[in-house]
Every structure is written in structure tokens, then in C-alpha cells.
C-alpha positions in Angstrom: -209.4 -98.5 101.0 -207.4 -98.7 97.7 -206.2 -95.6 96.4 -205.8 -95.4 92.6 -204.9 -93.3 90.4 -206.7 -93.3 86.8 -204.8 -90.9 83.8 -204.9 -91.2 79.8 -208.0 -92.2 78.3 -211.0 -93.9 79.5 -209.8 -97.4 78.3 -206.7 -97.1 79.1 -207.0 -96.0 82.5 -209.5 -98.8 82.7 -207.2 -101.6 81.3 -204.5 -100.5 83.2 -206.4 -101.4 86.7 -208.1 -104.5 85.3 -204.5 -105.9 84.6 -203.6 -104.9 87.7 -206.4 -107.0 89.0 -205.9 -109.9 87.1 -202.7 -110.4 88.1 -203.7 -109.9 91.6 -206.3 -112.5 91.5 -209.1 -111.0 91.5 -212.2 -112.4 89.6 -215.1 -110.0 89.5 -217.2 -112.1 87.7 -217.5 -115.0 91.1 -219.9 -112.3 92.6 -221.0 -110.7 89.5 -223.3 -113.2 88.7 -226.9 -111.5 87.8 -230.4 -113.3 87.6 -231.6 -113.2 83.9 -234.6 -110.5 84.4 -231.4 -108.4 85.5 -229.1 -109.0 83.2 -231.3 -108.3 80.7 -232.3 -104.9 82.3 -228.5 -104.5 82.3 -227.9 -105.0 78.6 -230.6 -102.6 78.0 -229.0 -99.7 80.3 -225.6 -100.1 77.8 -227.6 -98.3 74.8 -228.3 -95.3 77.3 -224.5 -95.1 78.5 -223.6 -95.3 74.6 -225.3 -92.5 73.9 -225.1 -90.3 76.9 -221.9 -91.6 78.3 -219.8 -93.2 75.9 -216.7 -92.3 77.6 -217.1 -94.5 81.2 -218.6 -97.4 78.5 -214.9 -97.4 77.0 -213.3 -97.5 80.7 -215.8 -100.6 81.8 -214.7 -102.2 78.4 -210.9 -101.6 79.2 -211.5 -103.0 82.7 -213.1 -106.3 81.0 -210.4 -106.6 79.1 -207.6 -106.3 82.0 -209.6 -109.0 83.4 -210.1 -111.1 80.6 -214.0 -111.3 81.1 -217.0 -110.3 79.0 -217.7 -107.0 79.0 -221.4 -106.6 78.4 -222.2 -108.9 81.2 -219.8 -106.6 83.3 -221.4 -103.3 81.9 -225.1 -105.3 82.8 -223.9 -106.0 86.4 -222.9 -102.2 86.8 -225.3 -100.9 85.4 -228.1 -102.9 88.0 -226.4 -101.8 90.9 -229.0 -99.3 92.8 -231.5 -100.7 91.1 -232.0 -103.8 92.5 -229.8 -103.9 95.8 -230.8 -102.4 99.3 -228.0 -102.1 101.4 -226.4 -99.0 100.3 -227.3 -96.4 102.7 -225.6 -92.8 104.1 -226.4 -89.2 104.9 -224.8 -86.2 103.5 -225.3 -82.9 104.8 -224.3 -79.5 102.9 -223.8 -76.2 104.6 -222.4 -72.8 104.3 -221.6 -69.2 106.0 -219.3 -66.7 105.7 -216.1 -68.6 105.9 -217.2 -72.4 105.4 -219.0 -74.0 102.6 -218.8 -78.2 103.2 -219.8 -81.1 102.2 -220.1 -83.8 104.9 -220.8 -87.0 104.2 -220.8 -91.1 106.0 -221.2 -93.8 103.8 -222.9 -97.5 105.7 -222.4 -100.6 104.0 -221.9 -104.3 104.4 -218.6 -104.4 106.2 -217.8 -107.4 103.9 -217.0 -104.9 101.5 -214.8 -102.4 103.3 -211.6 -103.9 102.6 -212.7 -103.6 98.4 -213.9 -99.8 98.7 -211.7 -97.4 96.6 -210.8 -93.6 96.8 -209.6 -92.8 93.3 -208.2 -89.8 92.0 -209.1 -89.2 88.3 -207.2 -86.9 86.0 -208.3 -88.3 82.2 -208.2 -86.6 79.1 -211.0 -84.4 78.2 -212.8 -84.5 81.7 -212.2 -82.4 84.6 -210.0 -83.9 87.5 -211.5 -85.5 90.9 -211.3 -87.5 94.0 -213.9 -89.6 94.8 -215.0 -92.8 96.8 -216.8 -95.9 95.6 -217.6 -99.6 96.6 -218.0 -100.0 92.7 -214.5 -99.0 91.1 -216.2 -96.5 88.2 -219.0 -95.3 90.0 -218.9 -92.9 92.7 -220.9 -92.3 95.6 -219.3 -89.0 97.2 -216.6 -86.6 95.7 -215.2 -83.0 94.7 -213.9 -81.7 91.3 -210.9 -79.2 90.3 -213.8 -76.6 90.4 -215.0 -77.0 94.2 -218.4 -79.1 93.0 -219.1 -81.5 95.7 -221.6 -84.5 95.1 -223.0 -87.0 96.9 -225.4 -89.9 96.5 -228.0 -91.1 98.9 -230.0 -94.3 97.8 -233.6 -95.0 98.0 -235.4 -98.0 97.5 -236.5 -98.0 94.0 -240.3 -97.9 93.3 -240.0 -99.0 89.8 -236.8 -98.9 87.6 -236.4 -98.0 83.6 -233.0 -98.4 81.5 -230.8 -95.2 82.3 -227.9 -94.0 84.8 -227.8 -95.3 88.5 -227.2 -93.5 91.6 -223.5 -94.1 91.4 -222.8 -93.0 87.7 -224.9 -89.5 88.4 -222.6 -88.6 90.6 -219.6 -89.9 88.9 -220.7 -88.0 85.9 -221.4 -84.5 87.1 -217.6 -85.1 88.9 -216.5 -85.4 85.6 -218.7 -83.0 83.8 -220.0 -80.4 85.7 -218.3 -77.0 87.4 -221.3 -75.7 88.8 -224.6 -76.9 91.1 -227.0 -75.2 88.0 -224.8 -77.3 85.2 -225.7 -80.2 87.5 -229.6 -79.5 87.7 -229.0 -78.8 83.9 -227.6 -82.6 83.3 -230.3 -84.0 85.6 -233.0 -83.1 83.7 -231.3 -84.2 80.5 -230.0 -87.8 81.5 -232.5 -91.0 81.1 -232.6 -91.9 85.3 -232.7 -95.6 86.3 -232.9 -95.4 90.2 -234.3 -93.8 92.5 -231.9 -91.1 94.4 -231.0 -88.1 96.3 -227.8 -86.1 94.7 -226.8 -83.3 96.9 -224.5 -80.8 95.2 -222.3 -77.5 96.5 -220.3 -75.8 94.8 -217.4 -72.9 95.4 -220.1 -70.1 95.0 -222.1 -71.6 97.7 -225.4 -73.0 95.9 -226.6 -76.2 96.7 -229.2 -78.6 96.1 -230.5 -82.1 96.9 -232.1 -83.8 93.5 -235.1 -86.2 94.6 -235.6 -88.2 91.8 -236.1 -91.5 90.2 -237.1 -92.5 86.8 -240.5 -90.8 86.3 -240.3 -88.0 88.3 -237.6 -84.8 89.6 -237.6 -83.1 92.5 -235.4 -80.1 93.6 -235.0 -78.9 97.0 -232.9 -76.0 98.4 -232.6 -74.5 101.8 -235.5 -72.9 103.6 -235.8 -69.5 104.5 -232.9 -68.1 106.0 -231.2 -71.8 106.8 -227.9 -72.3 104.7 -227.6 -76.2 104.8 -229.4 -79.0 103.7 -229.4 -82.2 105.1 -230.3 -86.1 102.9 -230.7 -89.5 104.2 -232.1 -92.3 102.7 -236.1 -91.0 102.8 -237.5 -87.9 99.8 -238.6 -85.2 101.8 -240.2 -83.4 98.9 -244.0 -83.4 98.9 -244.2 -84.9 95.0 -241.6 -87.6 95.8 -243.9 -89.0 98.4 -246.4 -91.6 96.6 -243.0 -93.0 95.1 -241.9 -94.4 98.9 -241.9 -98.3 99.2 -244.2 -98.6 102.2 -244.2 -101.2 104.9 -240.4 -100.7 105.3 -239.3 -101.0 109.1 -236.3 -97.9 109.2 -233.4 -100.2 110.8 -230.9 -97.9 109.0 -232.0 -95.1 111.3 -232.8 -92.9 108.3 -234.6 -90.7 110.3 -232.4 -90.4 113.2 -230.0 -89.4 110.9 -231.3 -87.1 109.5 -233.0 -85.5 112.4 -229.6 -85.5 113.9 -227.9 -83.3 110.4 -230.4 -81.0 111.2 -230.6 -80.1 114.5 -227.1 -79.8 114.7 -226.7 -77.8 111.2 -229.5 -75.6 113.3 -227.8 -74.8 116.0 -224.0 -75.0 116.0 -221.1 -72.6 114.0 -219.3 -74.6 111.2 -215.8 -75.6 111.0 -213.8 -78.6 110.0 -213.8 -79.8 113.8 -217.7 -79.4 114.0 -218.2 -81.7 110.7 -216.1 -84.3 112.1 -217.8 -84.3 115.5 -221.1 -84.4 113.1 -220.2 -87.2 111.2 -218.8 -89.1 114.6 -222.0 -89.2 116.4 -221.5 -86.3 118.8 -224.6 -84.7 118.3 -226.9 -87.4 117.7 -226.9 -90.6 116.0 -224.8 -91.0 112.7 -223.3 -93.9 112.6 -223.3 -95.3 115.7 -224.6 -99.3 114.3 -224.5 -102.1 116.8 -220.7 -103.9 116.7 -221.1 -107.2 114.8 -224.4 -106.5 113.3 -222.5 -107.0 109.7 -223.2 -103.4 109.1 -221.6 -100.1 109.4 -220.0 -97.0 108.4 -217.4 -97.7 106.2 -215.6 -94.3 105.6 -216.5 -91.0 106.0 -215.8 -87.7 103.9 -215.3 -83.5 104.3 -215.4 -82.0 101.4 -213.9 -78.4 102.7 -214.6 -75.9 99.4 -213.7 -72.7 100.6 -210.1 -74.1 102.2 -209.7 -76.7 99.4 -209.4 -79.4 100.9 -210.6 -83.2 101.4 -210.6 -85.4 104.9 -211.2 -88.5 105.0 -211.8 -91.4 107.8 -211.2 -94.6 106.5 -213.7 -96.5 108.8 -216.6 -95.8 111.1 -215.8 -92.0 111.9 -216.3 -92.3 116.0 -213.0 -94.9 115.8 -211.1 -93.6 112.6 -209.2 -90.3 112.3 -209.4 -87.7 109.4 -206.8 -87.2 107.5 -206.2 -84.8 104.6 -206.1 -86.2 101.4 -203.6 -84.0 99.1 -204.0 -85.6 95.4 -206.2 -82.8 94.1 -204.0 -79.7 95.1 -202.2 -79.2 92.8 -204.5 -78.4 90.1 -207.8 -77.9 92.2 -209.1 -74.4 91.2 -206.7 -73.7 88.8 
């Protein structure tokens, strides 16, 4: 994983790395390449961004830039991304007691992309401070702010799509925006949604939430009873999210597995930073235990601990990578 670290302004911060790219020879736009009905729903999506989002627009400009290549069909090929791809899959689980409230969280992927998966740290002017990971520089799939909000994405094959914010830049915006789960649910219902997602939020206080939604339709869901944890794969669970499912789809992801296993385990074990990790390995169940060479697999894994403030990280399929601390928000986290 790359580790950047983004400061300044939007465009600056996203100049600075497209340079850096450039010089590096890297050419995004090899692979960038969208069919026309896409890059046309691309295009579209910028007028949503510019109105609701100007801010990332003018950091995907200053990347362009760096790069020396045209913006819009940059901001287009973005912008598509959950919307039309369906390989993106994970599970985050959130859960709490009296001394632990965590985030937990794998993220499975084409392993041809591992070696160009980020973990950026993001102190810009004007927007709180993060960490967060990504296998799309300025979105964000998983991360936690200065203010102990957690968020993580889990994708669902879209039913139907309309011009909005993807999976990826929901949760990169409530990183940047939000200090609280209810400021989140607050956004959600504001923002125009083109995917179809699950973001599951915690924050310092302890509330969480996993947002089913897509672009018709919103969909909260909180923990039952006396349970303190939810658990999201790659499948809504809420009763109204139903009749959006694309049926006929064989679960070779293990979707359900997964999220069996989050449960039973949240269900009966006591929480602690060595129980997440033996979650997230595959200790209690199936998590991310994919067949070697299959071209698929967990990439990196993340622990968002909010009460002890601080972030672990496995850079890799968690059952062979170790955890390590990642330090870059200390210093200002919870000021």
C-alpha cells in the first residue's frame, strides 16, 4: 500500500500527487477508458459533485493536471465506479461495551490491484483530518476522523443507477464532514445517491448505524434489542431494501458466510483488539479465507479502535499479514 499524505487545499493536495505520478510513470488514463453510455453517466454525476461537493471536484482537477490528462473524463471515470463494476466486495462489523467501541473491517478485491491500494492521511484546509484506505486515490472505502467517526462502505450490485455520489465518495465525505453517526444520517438523506450501498458508521459516543440505500430508496438499521454491534456484508438486510436485490446471482463472494460468521461471533465472544483481529482472520468462521490463486482476495484489513484511539492495519489477507498500529492521526485525533 502507498501511504500519502494530502495537506493545503483540495487542488493542491491533488496536483501535488498527480505530479508525483507523472513523473513516476503512471498513466491513469490506459485503464481509465469508459464505454460511451458511461462516460456520459459520468459527465452527468460532475454537476452533482459541483454542487454538493465542490471541494473533492477541485482535488480530481488538480490530480488531472499533475497528470497532464483531461479532467472531465477523469472526474466521469470516478465518478462510474460502483456503479457499474462488481468486484468490490467486504464486511464491516461495528460493536461496542463498556470499554470497546470498534470498527472492524476486510476489504476483497482483484489482487491485481493490491500493489495500487492507498492508505492516505488527509489534513486539508477547512475539513476535518483522517486516515483512510482506498483502491481509488480520492475515494474511500473504510476510515476514522479526528472525532472518533468510523465509516465504512460495503457494495451492492446496483439495481438501477441515477447521477449522484458513489459508494466510495459517501464515505470519503462524511470522513471529511461529519463528527457524529446522526450528522452522518443527516448528510445521507441530503446528498443525490448514485449506487447502491451499505455505510456503517460509529462514533466516540457509541451510536452506530448501517445505511441501506441506493438511489430511490434509504434504509437505516441499528442494533436489535439488547445486541450492541452490527454486522454488513455485501446483501441489504432491511425488509424495504429487499425488491431492490439483483436476483439470479450465485453468492461466490461468500456474502453470507460472512456475515453469518460477524454475527455469531459478535454474539457470543467479549471484545478486544485481539478478538477483532482473530475476527477478521477467519478464526471464528469464514472471512476471508478465498481459494490461493483464484485472482481474488483480501487485500488489507482495518481496526478502527475509538475508545483507545487508535488504527491497525494488515496490509494483506489478515490470516497471513500482521496488524500494525498506524500513528498519523495521534497527534490531533480528539483534540
Amino acid at each position: 500500500m502507498y501511504h500519502p499524505r494530502y495537506k493545503g487545499t483540495h487542488y493542491e493536495a491533488g496536483l501535488k500527487y498527480g505530479k508525483l505520478m507523472k513523473i513516476n510513470g503512471v498513466n491513469i488514463m490506459e485503464f481509465a477508458k469508459l464505454p460511451e453510455d458511461q462516460l456520459t453517466f459520468g459527465l452527468l454525476c460532475i454537476k452533482e459533485y459541483e454542487m454538493y461537493y465542490p471541494e473533492v471536484l477541485q482535488q480530481i482537477i488538480g490530480l488531472a493536471d499533475g497528470m497532464g490528462i483531461d479532467s472531465q473524463k477523469f472526474a466521469a471515470w470516478l465518478f462510474c465506479m460502483y456503479c457499474y463494476t462488481n468486484d468490490n466486495w467486504c464486511t464491516t462489523m461495528v460493536f461496542k461495551d463498556d470499554s470497546t467501541t470498534m470498527m472492524a473491517r476486510t476489504s476483497d478485491f482483484a489482487t491485481v490491484i493490491k500493489k495500487l491500494t492507498e492508505s492516505a492521511y488527509y489534513q486539508l484546509e477547512d475539513c476535518l483530518a483522517f486516515v483512510a484506505n482506498s483502491t481509488a486515490m480520492v475515494q474511500m472505502e473504510d476510515g476514522v476522523n479526528e472525532y472518533g467517526l468510523a465509516v465504512g462502505l460495503n457494495f451492492i450490485i446496483p439495481h438501477k443507477i441515477k447521477p449522484g455520489f458513489n459508494a466510495g465518495f459517501l464515505v470519503r465525505y462524511f470522513l471529511e464532514k461529519c463528527k457524529t453517526v446522526k450528522e452522518v444520517i443527516d448528510e445521507v438523506k441530503r446528498l443525490p445517491i448514485a449506487s447502491s450501498q451499505i455505510i456503517t458508521a460509529v462514533d466516540q459516543s457509541g451510536d452506530m448505524v448501517a445505511i441501506e440505500c441506493n438511489c430511490e430508496e434509504i434504509a437505516f438499521r441499528y442494533p436489535d434489542g439488547n445486541k450492541t454491534f452490527l454486522v454488513s456484508a455485501n446483501d441489504f438486510m432491511c425488509e424495504s431494501m429487499q425488491k431492490y436485490k439483483v436476483k439470479d446471482i450465485v453468492d461466490e463472494i461468500h456474502s453470507k458466510e460472512r456475515y453469518t460468521t460477524g454475527i455469531t461471533a459478535l454474539s457470543k465472544n467479549d471484545y478486544s483488539i485481539e478478538f477483532a483481529k482473530n475476527l477478521l482472520s477467519g478464526t471464528y468462521g469464514f472471512m476471508c479465507q478465498y481459494k490461493k490463486g483464484a485472482g481474488f482476495d483480501t487485500i488489507w484489513a482495518s481496526i478502527y479502535d475509538i475508545k483507545q484511539k487508535k488504527i491497525y492495519r494488515a496490509e494483506g489477507n489478515p490470516s497471513r499479514a500482521d496488524f500494525k498500529i498506524d500513528d498519523r492521526l495521534d497527534k490531533i485525533w480528539n483534540r
